[in-house]
C-alpha positions as CSV (number, residue, x, y, z in Angstrom):
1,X,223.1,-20.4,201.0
2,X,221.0,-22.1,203.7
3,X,221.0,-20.9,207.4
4,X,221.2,-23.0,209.2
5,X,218.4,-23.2,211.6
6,X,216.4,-23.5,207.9
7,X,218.4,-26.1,207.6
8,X,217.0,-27.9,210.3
9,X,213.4,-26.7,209.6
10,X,213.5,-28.2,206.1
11,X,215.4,-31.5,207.8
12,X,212.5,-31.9,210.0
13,X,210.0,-31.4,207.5
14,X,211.2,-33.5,205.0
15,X,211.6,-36.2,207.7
16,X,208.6,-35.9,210.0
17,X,205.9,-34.4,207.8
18,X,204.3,-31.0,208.0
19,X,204.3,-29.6,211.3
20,X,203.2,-26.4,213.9
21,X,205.3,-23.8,215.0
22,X,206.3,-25.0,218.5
23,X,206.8,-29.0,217.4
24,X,209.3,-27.4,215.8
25,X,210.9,-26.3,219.1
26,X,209.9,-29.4,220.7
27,X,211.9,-31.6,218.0
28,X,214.9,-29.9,217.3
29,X,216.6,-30.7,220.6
30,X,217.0,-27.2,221.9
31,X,218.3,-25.7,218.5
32,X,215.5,-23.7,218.0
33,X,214.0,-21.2,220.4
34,X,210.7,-20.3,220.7
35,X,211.3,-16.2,219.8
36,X,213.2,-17.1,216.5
37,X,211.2,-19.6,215.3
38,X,208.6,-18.1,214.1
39,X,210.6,-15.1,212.6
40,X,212.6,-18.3,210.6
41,X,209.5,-19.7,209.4
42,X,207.9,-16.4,208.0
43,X,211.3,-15.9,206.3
44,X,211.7,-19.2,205.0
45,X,207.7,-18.8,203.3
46,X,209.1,-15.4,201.8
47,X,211.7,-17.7,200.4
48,X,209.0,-20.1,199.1
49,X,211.2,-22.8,200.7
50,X,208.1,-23.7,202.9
51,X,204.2,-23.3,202.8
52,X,201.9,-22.9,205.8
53,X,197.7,-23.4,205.6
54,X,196.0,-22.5,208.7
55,X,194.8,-25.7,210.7
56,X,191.3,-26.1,211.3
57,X,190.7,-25.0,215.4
58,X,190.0,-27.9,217.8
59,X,186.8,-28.1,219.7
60,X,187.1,-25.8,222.8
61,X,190.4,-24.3,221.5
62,X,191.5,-21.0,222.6
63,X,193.8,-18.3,221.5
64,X,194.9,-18.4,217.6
65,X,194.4,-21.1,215.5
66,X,197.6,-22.6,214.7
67,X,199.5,-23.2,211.3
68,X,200.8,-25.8,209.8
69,X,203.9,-25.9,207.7
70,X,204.5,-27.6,204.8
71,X,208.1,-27.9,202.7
72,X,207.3,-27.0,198.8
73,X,209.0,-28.3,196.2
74,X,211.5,-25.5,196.1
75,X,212.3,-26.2,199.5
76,X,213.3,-30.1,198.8
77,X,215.1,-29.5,195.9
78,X,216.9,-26.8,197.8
79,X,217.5,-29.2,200.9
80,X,219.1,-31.6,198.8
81,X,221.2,-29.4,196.8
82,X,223.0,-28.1,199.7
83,X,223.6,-31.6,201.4
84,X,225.0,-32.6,198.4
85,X,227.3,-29.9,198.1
86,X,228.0,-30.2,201.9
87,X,228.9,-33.4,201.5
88,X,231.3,-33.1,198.5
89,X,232.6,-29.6,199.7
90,X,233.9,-32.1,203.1
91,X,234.9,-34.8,201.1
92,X,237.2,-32.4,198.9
93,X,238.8,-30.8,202.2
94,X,239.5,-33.8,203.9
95,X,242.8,-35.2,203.4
């Protein structure tokens, strides 16, 4: 099974390209929150559904350097497999 907010994680990977932690926020129209998704993302690498490298720091950047994410193989095969079965779990309820 999928969550959903990895759902949406893998959805914006596969679509946009790798990304850091907060575009996620940014693009996923207020389905993700800042708290959780970080919490997703570490789960999700556990799950090898996603990789992260850590991004090289900007000139005069402070704080952390930031990561970026990365869907693996495993994660696009898994992405697919459950829209496909979505998509023919509707079709088979629908009358």
């Amino acid at each position: 099974m999928l969550a959903k907010k990895e759902r949406l994680i893998l959805e914006l990977l596969v679509s946009r390209g790798a990304m850091y932690g907060l575009q996620f926020v940014e693009r996923s129209e207020g389905a993700l929150k800042r708290g959780t998704v970080y919490v997703t993302l570490g789960r999700m690498e556990s799950k090898r559904l996603i990789e992260s490298e850590q991004a090289a720091p900007e000139p005069g950047a402070i704080g952390l350097p930031r990561r970026i994410y990365r869907p693996t193989p495993l994660g696009e095969r898994t992405l697919r497999a459950w829209t496909t079965f979505m998509r023919d779990v509707a079709w088979e309820v629908k009358p």
